[in-house]
C-alpha positions in Angstrom: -14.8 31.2 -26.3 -17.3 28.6 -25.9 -19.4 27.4 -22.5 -17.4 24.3 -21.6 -17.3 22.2 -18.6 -13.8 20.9 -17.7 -12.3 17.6 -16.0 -13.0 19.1 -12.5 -17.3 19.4 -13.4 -16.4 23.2 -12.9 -19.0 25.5 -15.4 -16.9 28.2 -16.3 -15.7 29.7 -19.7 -12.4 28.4 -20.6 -11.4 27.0 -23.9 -11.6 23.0 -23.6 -8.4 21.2 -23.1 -8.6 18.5 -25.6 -4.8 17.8 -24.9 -5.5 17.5 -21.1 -8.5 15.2 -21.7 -5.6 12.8 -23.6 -3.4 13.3 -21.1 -5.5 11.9 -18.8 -6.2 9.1 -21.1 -2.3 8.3 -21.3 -2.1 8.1 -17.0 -4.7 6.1 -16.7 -3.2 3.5 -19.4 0.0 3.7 -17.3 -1.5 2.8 -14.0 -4.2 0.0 -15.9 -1.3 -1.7 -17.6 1.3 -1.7 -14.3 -1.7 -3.3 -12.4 -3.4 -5.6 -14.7 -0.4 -6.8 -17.0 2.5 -5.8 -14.9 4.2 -3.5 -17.6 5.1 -1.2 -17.8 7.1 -1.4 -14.1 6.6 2.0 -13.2 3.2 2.9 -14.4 2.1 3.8 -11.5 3.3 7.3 -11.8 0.1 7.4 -13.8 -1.1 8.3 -10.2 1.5 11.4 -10.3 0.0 12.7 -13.2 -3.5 12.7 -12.2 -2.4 14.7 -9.2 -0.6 17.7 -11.3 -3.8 17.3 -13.7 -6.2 17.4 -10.9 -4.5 20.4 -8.9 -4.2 22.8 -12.3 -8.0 22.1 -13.1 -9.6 22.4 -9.7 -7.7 25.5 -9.3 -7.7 26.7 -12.4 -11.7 26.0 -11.9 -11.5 28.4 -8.7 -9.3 31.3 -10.1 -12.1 31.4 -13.4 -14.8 32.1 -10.6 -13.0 34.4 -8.4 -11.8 36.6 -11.8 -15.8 36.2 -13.0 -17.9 37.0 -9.5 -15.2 38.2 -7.2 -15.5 35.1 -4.8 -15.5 31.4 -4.5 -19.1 30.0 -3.5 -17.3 26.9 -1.3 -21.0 25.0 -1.0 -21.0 25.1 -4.6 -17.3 23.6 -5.1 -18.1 21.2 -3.0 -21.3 19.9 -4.5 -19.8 20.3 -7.9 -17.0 17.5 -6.3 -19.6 15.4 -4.4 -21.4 15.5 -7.8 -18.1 14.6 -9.9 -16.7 12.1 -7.4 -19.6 10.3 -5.3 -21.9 8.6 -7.8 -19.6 6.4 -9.5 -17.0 5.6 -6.6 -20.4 4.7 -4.4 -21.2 2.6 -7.2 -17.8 0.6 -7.4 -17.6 0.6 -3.5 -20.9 -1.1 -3.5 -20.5 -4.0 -5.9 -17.2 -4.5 -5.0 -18.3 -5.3 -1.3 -20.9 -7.3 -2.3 -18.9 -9.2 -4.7 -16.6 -9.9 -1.8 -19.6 -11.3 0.6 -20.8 -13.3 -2.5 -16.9 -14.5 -3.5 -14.7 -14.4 -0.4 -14.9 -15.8 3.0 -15.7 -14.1 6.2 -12.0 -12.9 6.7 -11.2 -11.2 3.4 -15.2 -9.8 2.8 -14.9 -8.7 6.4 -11.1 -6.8 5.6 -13.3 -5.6 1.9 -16.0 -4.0 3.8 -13.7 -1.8 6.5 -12.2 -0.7 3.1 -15.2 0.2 1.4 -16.0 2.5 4.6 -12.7 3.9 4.3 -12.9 4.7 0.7 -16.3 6.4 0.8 -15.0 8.5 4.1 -12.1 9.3 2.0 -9.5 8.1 4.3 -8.6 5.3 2.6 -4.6 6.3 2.4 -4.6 6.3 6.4 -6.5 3.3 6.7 -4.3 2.0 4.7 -1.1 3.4 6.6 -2.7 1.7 9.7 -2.6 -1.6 8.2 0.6 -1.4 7.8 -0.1 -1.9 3.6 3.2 -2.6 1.7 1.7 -1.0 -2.3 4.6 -2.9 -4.1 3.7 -5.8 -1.8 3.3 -8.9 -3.8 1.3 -10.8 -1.4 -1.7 -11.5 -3.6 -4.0 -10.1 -0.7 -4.0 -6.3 -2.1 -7.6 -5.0 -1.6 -9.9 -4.2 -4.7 -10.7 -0.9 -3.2 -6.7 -0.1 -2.6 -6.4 2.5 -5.1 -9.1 4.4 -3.8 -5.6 5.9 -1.3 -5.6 8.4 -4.2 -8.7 10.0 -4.2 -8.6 10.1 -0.5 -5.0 12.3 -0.6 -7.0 14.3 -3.3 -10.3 15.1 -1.5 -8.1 16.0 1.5 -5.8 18.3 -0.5 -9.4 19.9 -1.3 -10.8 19.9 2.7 -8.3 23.0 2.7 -7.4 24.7 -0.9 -10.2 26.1 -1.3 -10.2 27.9 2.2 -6.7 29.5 1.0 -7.9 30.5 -2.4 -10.9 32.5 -0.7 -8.4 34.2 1.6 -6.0 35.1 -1.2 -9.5 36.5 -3.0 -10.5 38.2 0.3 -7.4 39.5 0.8 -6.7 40.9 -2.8 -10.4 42.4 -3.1 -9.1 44.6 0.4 -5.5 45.4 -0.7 -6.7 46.8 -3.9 -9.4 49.0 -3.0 -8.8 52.8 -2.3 -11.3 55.0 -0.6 -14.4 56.2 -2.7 -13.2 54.2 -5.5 -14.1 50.6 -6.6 -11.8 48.1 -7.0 -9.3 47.4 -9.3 -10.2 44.0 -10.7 -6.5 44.0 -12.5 -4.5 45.0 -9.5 -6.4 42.0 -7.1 -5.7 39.6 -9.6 -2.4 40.3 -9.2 -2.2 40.2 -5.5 -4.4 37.1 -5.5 -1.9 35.5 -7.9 1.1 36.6 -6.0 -0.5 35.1 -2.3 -1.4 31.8 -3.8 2.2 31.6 -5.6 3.9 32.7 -2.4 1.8 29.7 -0.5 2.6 27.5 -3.1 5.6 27.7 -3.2 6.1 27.4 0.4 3.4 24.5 1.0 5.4 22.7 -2.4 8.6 23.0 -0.8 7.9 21.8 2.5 5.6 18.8 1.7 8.3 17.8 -0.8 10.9 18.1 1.7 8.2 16.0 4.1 8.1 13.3 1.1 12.0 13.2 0.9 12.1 12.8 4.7 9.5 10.1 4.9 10.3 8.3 1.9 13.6 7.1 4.1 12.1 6.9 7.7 8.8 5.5 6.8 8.3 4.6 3.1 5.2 2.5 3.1 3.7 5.6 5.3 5.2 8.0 2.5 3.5 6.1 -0.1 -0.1 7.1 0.9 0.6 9.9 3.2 -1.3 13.0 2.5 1.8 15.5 3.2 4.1 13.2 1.2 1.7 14.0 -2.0 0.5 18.0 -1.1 3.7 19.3 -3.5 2.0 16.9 -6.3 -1.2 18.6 -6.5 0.3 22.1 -5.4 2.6 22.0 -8.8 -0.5 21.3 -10.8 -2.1 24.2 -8.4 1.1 26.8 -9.2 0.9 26.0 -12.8 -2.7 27.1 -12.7 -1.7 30.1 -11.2 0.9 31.7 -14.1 -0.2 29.8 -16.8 -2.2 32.6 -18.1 0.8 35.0 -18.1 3.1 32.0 -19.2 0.5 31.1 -22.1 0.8 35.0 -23.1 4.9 35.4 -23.4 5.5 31.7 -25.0 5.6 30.6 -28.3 4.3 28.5 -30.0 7.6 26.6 -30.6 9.1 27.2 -26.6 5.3 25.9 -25.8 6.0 23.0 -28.1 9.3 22.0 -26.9 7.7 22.2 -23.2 4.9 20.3 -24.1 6.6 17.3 -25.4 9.8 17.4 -23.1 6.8 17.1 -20.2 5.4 14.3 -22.0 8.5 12.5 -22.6 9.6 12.8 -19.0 6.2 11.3 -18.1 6.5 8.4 -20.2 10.1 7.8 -19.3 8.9 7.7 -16.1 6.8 5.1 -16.4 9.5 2.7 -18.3 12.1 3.2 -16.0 10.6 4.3 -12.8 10.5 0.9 -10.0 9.2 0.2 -6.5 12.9 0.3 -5.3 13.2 3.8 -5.9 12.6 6.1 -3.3 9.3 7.5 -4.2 7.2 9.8 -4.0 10.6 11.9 -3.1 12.5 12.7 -4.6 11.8 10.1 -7.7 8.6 11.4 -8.2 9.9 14.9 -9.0 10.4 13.9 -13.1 6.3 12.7 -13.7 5.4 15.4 -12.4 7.5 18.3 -13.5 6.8 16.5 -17.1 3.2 16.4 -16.3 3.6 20.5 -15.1 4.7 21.1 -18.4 2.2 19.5 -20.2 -0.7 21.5 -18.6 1.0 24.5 -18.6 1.6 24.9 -22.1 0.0 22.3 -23.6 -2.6 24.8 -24.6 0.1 27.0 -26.8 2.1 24.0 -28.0 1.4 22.8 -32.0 -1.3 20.1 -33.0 1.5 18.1 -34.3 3.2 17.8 -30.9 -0.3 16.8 -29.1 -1.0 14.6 -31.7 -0.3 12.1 -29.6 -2.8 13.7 -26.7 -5.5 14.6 -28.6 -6.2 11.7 -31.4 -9.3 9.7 -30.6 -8.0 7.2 -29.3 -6.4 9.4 -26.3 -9.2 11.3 -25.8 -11.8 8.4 -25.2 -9.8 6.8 -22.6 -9.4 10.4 -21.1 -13.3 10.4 -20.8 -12.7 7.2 -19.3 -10.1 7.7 -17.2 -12.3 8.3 -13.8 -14.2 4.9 -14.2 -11.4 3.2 -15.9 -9.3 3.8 -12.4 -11.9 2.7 -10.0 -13.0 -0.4 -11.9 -9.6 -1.8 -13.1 -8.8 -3.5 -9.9 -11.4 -4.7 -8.7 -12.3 -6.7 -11.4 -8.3 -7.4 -12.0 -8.7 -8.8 -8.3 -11.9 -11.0 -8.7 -10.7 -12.5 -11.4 -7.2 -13.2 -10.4 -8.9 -14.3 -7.3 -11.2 -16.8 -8.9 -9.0 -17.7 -11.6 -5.2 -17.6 -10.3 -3.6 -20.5 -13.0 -5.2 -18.4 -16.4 -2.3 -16.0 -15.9 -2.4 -15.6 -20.1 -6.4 -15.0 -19.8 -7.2 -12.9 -16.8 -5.7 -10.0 -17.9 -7.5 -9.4 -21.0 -10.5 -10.4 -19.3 -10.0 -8.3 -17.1 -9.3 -4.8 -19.4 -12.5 -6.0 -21.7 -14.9 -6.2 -18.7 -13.0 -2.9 -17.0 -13.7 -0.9 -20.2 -17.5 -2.0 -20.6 -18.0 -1.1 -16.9 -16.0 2.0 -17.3 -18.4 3.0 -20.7 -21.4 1.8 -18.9 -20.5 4.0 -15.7 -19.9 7.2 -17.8 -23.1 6.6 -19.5 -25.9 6.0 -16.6 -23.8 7.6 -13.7 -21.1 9.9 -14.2 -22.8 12.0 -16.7 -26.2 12.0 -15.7 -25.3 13.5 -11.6 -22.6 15.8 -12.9 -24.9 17.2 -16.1 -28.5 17.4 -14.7 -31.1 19.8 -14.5 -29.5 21.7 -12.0 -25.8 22.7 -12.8 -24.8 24.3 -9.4 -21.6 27.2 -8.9 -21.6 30.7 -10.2 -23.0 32.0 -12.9 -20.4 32.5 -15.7 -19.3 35.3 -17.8 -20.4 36.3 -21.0 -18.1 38.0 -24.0 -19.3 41.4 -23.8 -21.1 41.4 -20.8 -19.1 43.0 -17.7 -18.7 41.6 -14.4 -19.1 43.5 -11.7 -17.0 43.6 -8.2 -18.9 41.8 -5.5 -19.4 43.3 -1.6 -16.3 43.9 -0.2 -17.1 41.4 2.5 -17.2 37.6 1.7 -21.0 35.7 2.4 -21.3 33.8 5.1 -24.0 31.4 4.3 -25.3 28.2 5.6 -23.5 26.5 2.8 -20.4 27.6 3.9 -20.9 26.6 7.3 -21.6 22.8 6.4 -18.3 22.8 4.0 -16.6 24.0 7.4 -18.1 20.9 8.8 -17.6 18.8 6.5 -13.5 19.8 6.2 -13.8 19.1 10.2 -15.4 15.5 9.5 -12.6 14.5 7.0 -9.8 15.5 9.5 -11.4 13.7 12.1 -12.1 10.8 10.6 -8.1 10.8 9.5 -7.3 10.8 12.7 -9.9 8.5 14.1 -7.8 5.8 12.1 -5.2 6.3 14.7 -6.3 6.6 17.6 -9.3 4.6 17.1 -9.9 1.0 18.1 -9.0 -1.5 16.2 -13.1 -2.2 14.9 -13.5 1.1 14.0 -10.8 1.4 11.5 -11.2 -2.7 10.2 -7.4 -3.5 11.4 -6.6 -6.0 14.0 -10.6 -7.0 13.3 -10.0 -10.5 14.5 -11.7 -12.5 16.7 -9.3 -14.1 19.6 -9.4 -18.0 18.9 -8.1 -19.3 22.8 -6.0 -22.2 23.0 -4.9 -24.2 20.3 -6.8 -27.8 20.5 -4.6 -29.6 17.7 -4.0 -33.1 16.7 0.1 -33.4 15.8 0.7 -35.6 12.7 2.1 -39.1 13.6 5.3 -39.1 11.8 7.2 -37.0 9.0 5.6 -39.9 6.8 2.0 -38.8 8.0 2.7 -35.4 7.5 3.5 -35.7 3.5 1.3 -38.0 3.2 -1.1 -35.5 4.6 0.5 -32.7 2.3 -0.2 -34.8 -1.2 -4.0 -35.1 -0.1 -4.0 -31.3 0.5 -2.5 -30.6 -2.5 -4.7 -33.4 -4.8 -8.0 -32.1 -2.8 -11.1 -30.8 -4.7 -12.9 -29.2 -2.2 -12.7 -26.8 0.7 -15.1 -28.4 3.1 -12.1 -31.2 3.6 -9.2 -29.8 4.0 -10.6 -26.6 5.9 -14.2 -27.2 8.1 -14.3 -23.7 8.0 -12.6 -20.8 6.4 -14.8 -18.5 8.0 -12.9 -18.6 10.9 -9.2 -18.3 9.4 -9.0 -15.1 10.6 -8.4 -17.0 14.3 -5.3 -18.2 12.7 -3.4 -14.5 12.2 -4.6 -13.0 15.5 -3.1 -16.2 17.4 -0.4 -15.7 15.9 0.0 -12.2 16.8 -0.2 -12.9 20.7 3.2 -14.3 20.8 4.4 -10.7 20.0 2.5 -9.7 23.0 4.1 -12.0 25.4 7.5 -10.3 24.7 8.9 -13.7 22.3 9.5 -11.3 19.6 10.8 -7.5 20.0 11.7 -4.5 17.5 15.7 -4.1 17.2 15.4 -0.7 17.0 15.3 0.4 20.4 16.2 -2.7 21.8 19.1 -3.2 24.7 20.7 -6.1 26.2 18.6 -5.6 29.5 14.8 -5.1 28.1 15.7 -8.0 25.4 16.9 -10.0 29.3 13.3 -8.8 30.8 11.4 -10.2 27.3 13.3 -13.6 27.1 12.6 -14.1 30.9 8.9 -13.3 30.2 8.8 -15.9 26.9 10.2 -18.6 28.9 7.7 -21.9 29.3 8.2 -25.3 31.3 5.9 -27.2 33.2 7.7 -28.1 36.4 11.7 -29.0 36.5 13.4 -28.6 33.4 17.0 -30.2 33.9 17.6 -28.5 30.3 17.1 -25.7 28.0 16.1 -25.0 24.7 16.2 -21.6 22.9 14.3 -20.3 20.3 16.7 -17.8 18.2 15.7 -15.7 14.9 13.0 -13.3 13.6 9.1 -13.9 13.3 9.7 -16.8 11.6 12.1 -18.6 14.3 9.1 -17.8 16.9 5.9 -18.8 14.6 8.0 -21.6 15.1 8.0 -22.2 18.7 4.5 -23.4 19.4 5.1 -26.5 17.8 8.4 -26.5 19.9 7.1 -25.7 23.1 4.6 -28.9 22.4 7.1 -31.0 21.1 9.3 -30.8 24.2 6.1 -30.8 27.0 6.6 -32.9 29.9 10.2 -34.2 28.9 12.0 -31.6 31.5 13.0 -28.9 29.1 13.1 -24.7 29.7 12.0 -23.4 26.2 13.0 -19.5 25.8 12.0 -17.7 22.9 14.4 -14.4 22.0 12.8 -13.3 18.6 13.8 -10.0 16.9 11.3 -8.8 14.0 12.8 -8.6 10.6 16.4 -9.8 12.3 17.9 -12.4 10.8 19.9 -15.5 13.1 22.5 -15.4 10.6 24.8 -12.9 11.3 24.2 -10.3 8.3 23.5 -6.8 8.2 20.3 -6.2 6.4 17.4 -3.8 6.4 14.1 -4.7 7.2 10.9 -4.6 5.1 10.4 -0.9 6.1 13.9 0.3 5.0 14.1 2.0 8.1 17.8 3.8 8.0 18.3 2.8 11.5 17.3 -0.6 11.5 20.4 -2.0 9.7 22.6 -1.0 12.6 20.1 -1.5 15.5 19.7 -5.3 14.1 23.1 -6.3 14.2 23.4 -4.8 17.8 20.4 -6.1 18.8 21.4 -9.9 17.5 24.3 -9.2 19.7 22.5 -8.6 22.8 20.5 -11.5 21.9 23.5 -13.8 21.1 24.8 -12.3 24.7 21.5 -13.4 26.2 22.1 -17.5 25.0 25.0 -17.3 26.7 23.9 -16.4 29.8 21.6 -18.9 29.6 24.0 -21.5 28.7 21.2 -23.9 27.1 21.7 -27.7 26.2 20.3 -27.1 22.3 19.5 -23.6 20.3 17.0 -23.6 17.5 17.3 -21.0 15.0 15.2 -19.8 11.6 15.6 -16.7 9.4 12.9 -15.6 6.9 13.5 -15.5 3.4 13.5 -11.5 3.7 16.2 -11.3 5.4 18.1 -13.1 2.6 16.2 -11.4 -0.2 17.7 -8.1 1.2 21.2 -9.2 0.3 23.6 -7.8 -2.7 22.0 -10.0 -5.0 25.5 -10.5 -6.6 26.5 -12.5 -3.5 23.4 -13.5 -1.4 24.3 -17.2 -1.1 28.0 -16.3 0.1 26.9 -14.0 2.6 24.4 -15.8 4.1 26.0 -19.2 4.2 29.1 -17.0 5.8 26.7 -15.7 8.4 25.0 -18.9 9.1 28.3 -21.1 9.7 29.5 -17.8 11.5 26.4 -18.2 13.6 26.8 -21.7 14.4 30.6 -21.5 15.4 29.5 -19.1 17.9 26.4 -20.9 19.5 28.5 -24.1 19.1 31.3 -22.6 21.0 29.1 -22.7 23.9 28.9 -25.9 24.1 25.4 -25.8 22.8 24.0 -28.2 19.9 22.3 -26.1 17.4 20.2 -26.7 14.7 18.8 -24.5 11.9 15.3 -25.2 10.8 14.4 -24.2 7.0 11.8 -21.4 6.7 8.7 -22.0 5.0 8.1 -21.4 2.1 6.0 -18.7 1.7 2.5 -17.5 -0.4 -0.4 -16.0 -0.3 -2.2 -15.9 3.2 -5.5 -18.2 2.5 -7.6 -15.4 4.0 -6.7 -13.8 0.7 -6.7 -16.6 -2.2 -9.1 -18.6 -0.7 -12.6 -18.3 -2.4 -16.2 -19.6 -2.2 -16.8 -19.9 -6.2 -13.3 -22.5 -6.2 -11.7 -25.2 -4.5 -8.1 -25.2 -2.9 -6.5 -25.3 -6.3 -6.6 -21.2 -6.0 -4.4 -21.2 -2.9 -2.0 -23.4 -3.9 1.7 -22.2 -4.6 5.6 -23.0 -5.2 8.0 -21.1 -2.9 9.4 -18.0 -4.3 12.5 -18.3 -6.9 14.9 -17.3 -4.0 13.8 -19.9 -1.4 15.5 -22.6 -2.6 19.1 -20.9 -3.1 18.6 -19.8 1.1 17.7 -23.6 1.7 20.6 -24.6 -0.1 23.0 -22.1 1.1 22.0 -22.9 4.9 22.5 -26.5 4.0 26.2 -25.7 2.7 27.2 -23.6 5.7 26.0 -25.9 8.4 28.1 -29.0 6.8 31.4 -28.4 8.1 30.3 -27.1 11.7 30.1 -29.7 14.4 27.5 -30.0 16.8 25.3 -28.1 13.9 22.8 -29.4 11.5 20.0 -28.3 9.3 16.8 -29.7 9.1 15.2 -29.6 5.6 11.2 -29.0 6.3 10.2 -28.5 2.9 8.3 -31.7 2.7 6.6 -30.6 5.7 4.4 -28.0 3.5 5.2 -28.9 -0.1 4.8 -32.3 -2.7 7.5 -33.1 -4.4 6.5 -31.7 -7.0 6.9 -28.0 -4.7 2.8 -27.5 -4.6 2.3 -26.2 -1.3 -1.6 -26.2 -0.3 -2.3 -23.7 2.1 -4.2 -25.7 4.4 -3.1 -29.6 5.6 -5.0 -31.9 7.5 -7.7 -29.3 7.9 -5.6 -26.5 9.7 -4.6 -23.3 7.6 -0.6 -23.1 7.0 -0.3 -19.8 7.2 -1.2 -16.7 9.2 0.2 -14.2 7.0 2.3 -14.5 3.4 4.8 -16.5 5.8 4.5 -17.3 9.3 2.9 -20.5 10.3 -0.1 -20.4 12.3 0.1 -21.7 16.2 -2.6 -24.6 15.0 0.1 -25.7 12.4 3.2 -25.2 14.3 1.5 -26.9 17.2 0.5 -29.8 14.7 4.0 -29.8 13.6 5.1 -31.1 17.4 5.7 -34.8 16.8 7.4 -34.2 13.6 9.1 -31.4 15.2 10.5 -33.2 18.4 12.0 -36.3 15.9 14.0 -33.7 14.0 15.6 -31.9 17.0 16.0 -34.7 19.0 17.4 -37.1 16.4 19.9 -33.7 15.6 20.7 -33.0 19.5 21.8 -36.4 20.2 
């Protein structure tokens, strides 16, 4: 048995796990690939794996120490992990911040830097859980320092493991000690080992019971959430635990057949494995059982089954793996971000330049803090030397006391991101822009003409003064929410939706008539430009928005796939359809995102949404009201995100998604046999003919978000706006 160091930096004196060194090599392929070349699908249970791996070494690590020196010296774990961990994360953290202050404009270097604090605090998974981060989101605006979610859950799972290890030590030293008579190093193994499985096993079931529980309720929170992941690294922790004994009764051919039937579940995993399933419970539960089995008796299992862990080729990466994972996206996103139309180039760019960086890291950071001079933690045992029982009562030391500290620090700053304001945790960071001071376009000629410039323009400086302020544009938008013009169906009724329509009302003096605003977020990022458009001509505008609540009368979930939400919508578009009535208005305006269509049986989403559309418009219609359905926008990625100071607009322009056009023409169909109904077409109000849509016209920025218009465009869309729903109302 030779002096080896393992994947955790713990000095101990276990045989080295070439096989577990390839493993890692395979999980971090898996995550690299899903990321940088989008296969394979579910490669991100590469994550999964480096849980189970994590929690069998680190513990495995621990149990090595307490069996050598009868304790756990927890100042010396946790420099061992500051050591293993710091250096090179501080080092991506750091250039990737600059990079964003040297690439990105004040908005998006701003959102970079909260991130970076977040990820060197390790709370990154609740920062992001606070910013409401979609992972599977295909925004474009991911953060470079995103991933780092993982290493937060991890170093969180480690604020408290160790604590229970030293009590099951603690408590196995006392149980097995008789009067007069030293302890019994075999017996408080075994009581050790029984505690921790006992507290495994309960902490496993729980937190994956937690993880099938959120994965419904809240699965974007699930995603990242600390308790949603604990049974991850616990099952790495239990197979720590037994795998001695395990590695003692099995075979080398059950070990073999364990081995690869973990592998293979791993890998199968990663083929078939998609955002749509409901992960991390319980889909998660086949990457990492497979990866249990791997690192429980991979050890036993043949060389010609680990062939495939332990060739070369595995191994390197394995080495890799740490710095592979915290430079792949960042560099994926720079140069996606810089470069968006070399889709065939940026990705093996971006894998050549992640694997020098990753060599380069290993080489003049990783190895030279976690292999110095000084190699802290116990003091290992020797073939042939005995060990001898420590004092029955554990040290308290200094070191101990600042691990206690720092444990306390970490759960603080976890919760800080909650109930924190909105600068200390980098969310809602956005400076209030007043009122909107905007120029409408002439005429619908104008505006395309307007469009084609945006779209045939080389350079930033004239179609945006200054995209250091684009931020303004999302947090105006956000105040409508405030004024009660858009409301959360779940937990909506008929007489708080009456109290928020009467508060998002607007006239200036006698209105004669009235105009409501009907729909989701989308219908009210409309109404600005409404509001505008109808100023001083004696109309009542009233906005009844419902978030993620389509006009057309569909069931659907929302982005969130809350289980409630699908019945609390379609109650909630009652009430709201109730609401119009009362208010018996001369014309009703109404506009669905293109979520709420994407969210429908795919096998007949033009059917149903035309259906709910004309069934929409008979209703409204048999008010007596005219109606007319404006398109959505088309949406893409928020300028804040695309926008960058190394290129010109070309980076932020885009063609609506492949389902935008099927909703345009399916609202089209439904509204052409409904009198009193039409549909207005506003596609060449943000697009060429040619479908480029800039993401800034005329100088104003398009959109807030991926979708919803900012209150400078809507507002500049008034004149066009007020032709279109008069010309359609007459």
């Amino acid at each position: 048995m030779r002096r080896a160091v393992d994947p955790s930096g713990h000095v101990g004196t276990a045989p080295f796990r070439p096989d577990i060194e390839g493993f890692r090599g395979i999980a971090v392929a898996l995550v690299v690939a899903a990321h940088v070349l989008g296969r394979p699908v579910g490669g991100f249970v590469g994550v999964d794996v480096f849980f189970v791996v994590s929690g069998f070494v680190i513990t495995a690590g621990l149990l090595r120490e307490a069996r050598a020196t009868g304790t756990v010296d927890l100042a010396a774990f946790a420099l061992r992990r500051a050591r293993r961990v710091l250096p090179a994360a501080a080092l991506t953290v750091l250039v990737t911040v600059a990079l964003a202050w040297a690439v990105d404009h004040l908005a998006r270097a701003s959102a970079v830097t909260w991130d970076g604090v977040a990820s060197m605090l390790m709370v990154q998974n609740w920062h992001l859980i606070r910013a409401a981060t979609d992972y599977f989101g295909d925004s474009g605006a991911a953060s470079p320092l995103q991933h780092f979610w993982s290493l937060a859950v991890e170093e969180q799972f480690y604020v408290f493991w160790p604590w229970v290890v030293v009590g099951a030590v603690a408590l196995g030293r006392r149980r097995s000690r008789r009067p007069g008579v030293l302890a019994d190093r075999g017996t408080s193994e075994r009581i050790v080992d029984r505690v921790l499985s006992i507290a495994l096993g309960v902490g496993c079931a729980v937190s994956f019971a937690i993880a099938c529980w959120e994965t419904r309720a809240k699965p974007d929170w699930s995603y990242f959430s600390f308790e949603s992941r604990a049974w991850e690294l616990g099952v790495g922790a239990a197979a720590a635990v037994v795998e001695p004994r395990v590695a003692a009764r099995l075979g080398v051919g059950a070990a073999s057949a364990v081995t690869a039937a973990g592998l293979a579940a791993v890998l199968l995993a990663g083929a078939v494995d998609t955002p749509s399933m409901p992960f991390p419970g319980p889909a998660a539960a086949l990457p990492v059982l497979g990866a249990a089995g791997v690192v429980l008796c991979g050890a036993t299992a043949a060389s010609r089954v680990l062939a495939v862990l332990t060739n070369p080729v595995s191994r390197a990466v394995g080495r890799w793996s740490y710095a592979l994972y915290l430079w792949h996206l960042p560099v994926w996103s720079f140069l996606h971000a810089v470069a968006p139309r070399s889709r065939a180039v940026v990705p093996t760019v971006a894998l050549g330049i992640t694997l020098v960086l990753a060599v380069l890291t290993v080489r003049f950071v990783e190895r030279p803090f976690r292999y110095g001079r000084t190699r802290p933690g116990p003091r290992p045992a020797t073939p042939g030397r005995p060990v001898r029982a420590q004092p029955g009562r554990l040290r308290t030391t200094r070191g101990t006391l600042v691990v206690a500290l720092v444990s306390a620090l970490v759960l603080a700053l976890s919760a800080a991101q909650f109930v924190a304001p909105g600068r200390l945790t980098g969310v809602d960071d956005l400076p209030d822009p007043g009122p909107q001071h905007v120029a409408s376009f002439r005429s619908a000629t104008a505006l395309q003409r307007a469009v084609r410039a945006a779209v045939d323009d080389g350079a930033w400086g004239a179609t945006v003064p200054d995209l250091d302020r684009v931020s303004a544009a999302a947090a105006a938008a956000r105040r409508l929410q405030a004024d009660g013009c858009l409301n959360d169906p779940v937990g909506t009724t008929p007489s708080t939706l009456t109290a928020a329509a009467t508060r998002c009302t607007f006239s200036d003096g006698h209105a004669a008539r009235t105009l409501v605003v009907v729909g989701d977020s989308i219908a009210i990022s409309w109404l600005p430009g409404i509001v505008d458009a109808v100023r001083g001509r004696g109309w009542r505008v009233v906005g009844i928005g419902l978030e993620s609540c389509p006009a057309s009368i569909v069931t659907t979930t929302d982005a969130g796939r809350r289980p409630a939400f699908a019945t609390s919508c379609d109650a909630a578009r009652e009430a709201a359809l109730a609401e119009v009535h009362r208010l018996r208005p001369d014309l009703v305006v109404a506009s669905s995102a293109a979520g709420g269509y994407d969210r429908q049986p795919a096998a007949a989403r033009g059917r149903v949404w035309s259906d709910g559309t004309r069934l929409l418009a008979r209703r409204l219609t048999g008010d007596g009201a005219r109606v007319v359905l404006l398109g959505s926008p088309p949406e893409g990625t928020p300028v804040s995100a695309c926008a960058v100071r190394v290129a010109g607009p070309a980076t932020c322009l885009s063609t609506p998604p492949a389902t935008w056009a099927p909703k345009r023409a399916a609202e089209r169909r439904a509204l052409a046999d409904v009198p009193r109904a039409s549909f207005v077409d506003t596609a060449s109000w943000f697009c060429d003919r040619a479908m480029r849509c800039p993401a800034a016209v005329g100088g104003i920025v398009v959109r807030a978000d991926g979708g919803h218009l900012t209150v400078a465009y809507s507002v500049a869309l008034a004149r066009v706006l007020r032709a279109a729903l008069m010309q359609q109302s007459r």
